[in-house]
Each structure stands twice: as structure tokens, then as C-alpha cells.
DSSP file (Angstrom, degrees, kcal/mol; ACC not computed):
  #  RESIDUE AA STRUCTURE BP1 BP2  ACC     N-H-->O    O-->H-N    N-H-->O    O-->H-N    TCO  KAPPA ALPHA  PHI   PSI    X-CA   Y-CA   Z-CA
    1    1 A X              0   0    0      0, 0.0     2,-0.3     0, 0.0    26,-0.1   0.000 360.0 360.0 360.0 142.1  266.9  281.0  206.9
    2    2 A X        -     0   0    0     24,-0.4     5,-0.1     1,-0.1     3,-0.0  -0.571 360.0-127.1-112.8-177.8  268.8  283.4  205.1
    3    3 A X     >  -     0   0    0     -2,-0.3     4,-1.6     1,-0.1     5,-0.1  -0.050  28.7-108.3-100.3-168.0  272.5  284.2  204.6
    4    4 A X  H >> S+     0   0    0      1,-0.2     4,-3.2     2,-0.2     3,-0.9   0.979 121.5  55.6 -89.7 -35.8  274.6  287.5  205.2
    5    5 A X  H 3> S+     0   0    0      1,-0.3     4,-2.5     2,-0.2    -1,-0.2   0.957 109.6  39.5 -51.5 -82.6  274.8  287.7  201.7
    6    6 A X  H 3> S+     0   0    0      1,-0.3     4,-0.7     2,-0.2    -1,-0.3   0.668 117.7  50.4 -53.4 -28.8  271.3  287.6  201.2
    7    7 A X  H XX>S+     0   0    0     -4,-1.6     4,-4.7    -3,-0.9     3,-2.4   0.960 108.6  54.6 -71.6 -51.4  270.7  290.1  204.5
    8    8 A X  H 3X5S+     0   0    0     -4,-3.2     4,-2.1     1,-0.3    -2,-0.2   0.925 105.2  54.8 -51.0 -42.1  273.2  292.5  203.2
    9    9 A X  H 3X5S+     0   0    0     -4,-2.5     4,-0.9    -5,-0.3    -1,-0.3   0.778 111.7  40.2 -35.1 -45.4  271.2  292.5  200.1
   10   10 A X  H <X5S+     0   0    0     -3,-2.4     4,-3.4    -4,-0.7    -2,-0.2   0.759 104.2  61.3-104.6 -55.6  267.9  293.5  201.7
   11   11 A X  H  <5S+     0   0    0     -4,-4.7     4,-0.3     2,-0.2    -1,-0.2   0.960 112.7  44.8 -57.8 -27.9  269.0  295.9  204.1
   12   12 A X  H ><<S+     0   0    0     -4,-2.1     3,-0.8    -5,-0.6    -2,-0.2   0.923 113.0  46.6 -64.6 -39.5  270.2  297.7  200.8
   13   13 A X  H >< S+     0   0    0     -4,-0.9     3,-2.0     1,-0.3     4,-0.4   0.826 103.5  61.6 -43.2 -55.7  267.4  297.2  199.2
   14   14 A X  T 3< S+     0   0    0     -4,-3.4    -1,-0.3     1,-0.3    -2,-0.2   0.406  97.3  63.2 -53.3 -12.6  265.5  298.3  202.2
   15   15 A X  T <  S+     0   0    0     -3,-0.8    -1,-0.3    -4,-0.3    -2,-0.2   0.655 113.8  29.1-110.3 -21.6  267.3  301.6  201.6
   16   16 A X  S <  S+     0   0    0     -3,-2.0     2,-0.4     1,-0.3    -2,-0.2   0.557 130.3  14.9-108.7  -6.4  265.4  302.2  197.8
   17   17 A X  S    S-     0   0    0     -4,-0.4     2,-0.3    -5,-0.0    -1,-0.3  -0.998  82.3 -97.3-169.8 147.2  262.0  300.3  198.5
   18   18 A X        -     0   0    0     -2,-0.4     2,-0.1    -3,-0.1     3,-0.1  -0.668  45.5-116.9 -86.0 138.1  259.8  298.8  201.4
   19   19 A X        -     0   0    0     -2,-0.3    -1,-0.1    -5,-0.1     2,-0.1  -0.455  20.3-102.1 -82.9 161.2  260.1  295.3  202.1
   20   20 A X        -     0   0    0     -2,-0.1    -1,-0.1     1,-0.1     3,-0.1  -0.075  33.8-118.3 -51.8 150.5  257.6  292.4  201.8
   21   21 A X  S  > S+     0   0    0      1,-0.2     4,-3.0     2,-0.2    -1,-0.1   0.758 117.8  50.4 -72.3 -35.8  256.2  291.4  205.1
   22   22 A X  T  4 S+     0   0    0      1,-0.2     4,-0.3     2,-0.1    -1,-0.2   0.488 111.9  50.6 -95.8  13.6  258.0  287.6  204.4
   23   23 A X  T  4 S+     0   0    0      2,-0.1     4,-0.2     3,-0.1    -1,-0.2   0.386 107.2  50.8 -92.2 -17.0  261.2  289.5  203.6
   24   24 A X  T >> S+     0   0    0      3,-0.1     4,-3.4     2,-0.1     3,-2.0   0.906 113.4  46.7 -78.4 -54.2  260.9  291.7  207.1
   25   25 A X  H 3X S+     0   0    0     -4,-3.0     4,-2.7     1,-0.3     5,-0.2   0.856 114.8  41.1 -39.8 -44.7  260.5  288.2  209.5
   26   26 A X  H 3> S+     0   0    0     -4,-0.3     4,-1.3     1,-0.2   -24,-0.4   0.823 119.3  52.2 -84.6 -13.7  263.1  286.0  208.2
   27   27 A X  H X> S+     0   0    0     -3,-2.0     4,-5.2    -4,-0.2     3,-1.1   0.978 106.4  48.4 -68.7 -62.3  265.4  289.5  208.1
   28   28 A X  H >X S+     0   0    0     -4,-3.4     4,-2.3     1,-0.3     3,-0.7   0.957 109.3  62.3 -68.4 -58.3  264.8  290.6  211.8
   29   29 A X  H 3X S+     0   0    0     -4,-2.7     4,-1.4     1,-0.3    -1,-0.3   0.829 110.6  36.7 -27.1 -47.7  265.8  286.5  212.7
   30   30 A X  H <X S+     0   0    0     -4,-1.3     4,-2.1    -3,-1.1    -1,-0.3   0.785 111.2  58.8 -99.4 -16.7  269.0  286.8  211.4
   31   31 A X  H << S+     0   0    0     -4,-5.2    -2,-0.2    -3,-0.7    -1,-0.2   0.964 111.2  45.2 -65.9 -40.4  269.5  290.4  212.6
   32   32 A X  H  < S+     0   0    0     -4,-2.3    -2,-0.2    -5,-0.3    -3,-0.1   0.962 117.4  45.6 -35.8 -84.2  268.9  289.1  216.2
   33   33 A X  H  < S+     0   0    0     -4,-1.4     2,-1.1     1,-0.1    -2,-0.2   0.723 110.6  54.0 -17.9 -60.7  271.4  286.0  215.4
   34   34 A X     X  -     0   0    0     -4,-2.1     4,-2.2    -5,-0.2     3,-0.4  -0.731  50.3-169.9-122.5 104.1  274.5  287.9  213.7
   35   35 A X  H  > S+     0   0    0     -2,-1.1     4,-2.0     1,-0.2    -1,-0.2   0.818  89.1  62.8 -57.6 -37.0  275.9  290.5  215.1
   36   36 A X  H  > S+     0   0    0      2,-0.2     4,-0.9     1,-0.2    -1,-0.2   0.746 108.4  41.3 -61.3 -39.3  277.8  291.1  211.7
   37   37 A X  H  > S+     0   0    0     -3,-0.4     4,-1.5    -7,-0.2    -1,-0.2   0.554 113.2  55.9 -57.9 -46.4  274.4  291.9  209.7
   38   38 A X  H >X S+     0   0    0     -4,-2.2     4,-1.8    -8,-0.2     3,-1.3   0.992 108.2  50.1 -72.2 -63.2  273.1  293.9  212.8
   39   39 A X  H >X S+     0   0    0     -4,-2.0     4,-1.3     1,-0.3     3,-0.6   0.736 110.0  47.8  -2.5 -84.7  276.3  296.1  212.5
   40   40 A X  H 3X S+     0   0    0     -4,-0.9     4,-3.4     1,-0.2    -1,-0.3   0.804 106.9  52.3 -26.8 -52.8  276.0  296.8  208.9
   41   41 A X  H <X S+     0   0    0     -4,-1.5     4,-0.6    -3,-1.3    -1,-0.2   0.685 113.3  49.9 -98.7   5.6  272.4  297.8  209.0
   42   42 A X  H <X S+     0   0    0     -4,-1.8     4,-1.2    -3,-0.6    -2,-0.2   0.784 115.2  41.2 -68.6 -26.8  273.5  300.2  211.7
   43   43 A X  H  X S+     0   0    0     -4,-1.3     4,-1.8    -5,-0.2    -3,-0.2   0.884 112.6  55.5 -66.2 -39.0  276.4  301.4  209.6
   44   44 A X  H  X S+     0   0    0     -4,-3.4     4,-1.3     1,-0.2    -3,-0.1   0.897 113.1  39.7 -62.9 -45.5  274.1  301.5  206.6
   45   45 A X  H  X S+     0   0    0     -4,-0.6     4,-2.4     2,-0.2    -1,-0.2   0.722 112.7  54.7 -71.4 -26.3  271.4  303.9  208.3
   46   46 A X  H  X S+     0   0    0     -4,-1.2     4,-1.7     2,-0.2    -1,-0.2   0.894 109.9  48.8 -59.0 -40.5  274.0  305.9  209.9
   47   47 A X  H  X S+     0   0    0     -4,-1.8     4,-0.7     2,-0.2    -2,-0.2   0.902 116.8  43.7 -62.4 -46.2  275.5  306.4  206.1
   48   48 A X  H >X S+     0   0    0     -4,-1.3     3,-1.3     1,-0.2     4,-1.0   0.974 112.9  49.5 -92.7 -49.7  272.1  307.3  204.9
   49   49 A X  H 3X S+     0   0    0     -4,-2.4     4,-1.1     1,-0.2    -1,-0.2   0.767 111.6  49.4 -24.6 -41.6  271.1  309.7  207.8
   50   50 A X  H 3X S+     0   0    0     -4,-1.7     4,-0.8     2,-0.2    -1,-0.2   0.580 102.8  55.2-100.1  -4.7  273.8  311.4  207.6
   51   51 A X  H <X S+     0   0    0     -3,-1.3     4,-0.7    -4,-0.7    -1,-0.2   0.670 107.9  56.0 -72.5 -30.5  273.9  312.0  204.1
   52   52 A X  H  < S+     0   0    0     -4,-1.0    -2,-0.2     2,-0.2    -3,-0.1   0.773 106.2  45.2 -84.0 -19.3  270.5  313.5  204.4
   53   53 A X  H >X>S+     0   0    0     -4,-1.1     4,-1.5     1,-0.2     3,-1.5   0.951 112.5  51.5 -83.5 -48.3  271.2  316.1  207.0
   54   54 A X  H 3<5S+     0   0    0     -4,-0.8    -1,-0.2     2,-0.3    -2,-0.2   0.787 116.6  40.7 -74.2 -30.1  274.3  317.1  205.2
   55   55 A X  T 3<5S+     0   0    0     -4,-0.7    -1,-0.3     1,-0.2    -2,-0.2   0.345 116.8  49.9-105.7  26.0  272.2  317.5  201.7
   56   56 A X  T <45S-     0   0    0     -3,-1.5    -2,-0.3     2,-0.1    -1,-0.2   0.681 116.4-128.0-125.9 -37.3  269.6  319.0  203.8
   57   57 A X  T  <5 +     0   0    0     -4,-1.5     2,-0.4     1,-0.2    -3,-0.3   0.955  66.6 132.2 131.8  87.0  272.4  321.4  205.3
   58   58 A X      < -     0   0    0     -5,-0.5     3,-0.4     0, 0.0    -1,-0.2  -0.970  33.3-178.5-167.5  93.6  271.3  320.4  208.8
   59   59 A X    >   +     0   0    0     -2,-0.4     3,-1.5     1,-0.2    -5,-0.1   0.094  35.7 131.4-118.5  51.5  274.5  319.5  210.7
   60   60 A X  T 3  S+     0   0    0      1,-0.2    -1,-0.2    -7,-0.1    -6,-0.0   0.822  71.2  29.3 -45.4 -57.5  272.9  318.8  213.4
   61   61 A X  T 3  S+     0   0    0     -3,-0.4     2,-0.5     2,-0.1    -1,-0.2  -0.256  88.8 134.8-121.7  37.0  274.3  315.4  214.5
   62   62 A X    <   -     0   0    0     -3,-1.5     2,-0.2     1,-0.1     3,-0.1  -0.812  63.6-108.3 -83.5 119.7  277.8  316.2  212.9
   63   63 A X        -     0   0    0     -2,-0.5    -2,-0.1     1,-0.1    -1,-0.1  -0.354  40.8 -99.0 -52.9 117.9  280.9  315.4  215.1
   64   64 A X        -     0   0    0     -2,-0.2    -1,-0.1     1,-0.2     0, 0.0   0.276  32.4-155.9 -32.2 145.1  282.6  318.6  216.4
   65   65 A X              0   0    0      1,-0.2    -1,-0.2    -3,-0.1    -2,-0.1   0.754 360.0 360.0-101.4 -19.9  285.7  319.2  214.0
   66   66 A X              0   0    0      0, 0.0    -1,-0.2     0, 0.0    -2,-0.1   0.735 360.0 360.0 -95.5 360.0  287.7  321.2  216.5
């Protein structure tokens, strides 16, 4: 089983390179499990989405500023 440590790692990872098939299973277990992990790799894909629309100039799903 793996640790937050070790999830946070891989969801970063996940962000430069597709994971290994025995890297997805044991991932998506502890993302179920830990609300803390799941968090994160929602914050982390919000972070990266939204970096691409902005450098993409696409401000599509930008919160109104007024």
C-alpha cells in the first residue's frame, strides 16, 4: 500500500509522464481511501488546466474578476 508521500509523488509525476499500469491500481486505492491525496490530485489538475488555458489565452473557465 502506498503512502501520501509516495501518492503525492506520482500524481506529480503523472503530470510529466504516463504511469505504469501497477503504479495506476495501487494509486486509485489510496485515492479512494484518503481524502487528503484525492484533494491534491484535484488541486494539482485544476493548477495544470488552468495554466493551459491561460497560456493558450482561452479564459474560458476563469472566475469573473468584477
Amino acid at each position: 500500500m502506498l503512502n501520501c508521500k509516495q501518492v503525492t509523488r506520482l500524481l506529480s509525476e503523472a503530470q510529466e509522464r504516463d504511469l505504469q499500469f501497477k503504479e495506476k491500481i495501487p494509486l486509485k486505492l489510496h485515492l479512494m481511501m484518503c481524502a487528503g491525496c484525492n484533494n491534491f490530485r484535484k488541486q494539482i489538475d485544476f493548477l495544470r488546466r488552468t495554466c493551459h488555458e491561460y497560456a493558450e489565452g482561452q479564459p474560458n473557465s476563469w472566475p469573473d474578476p468584477s
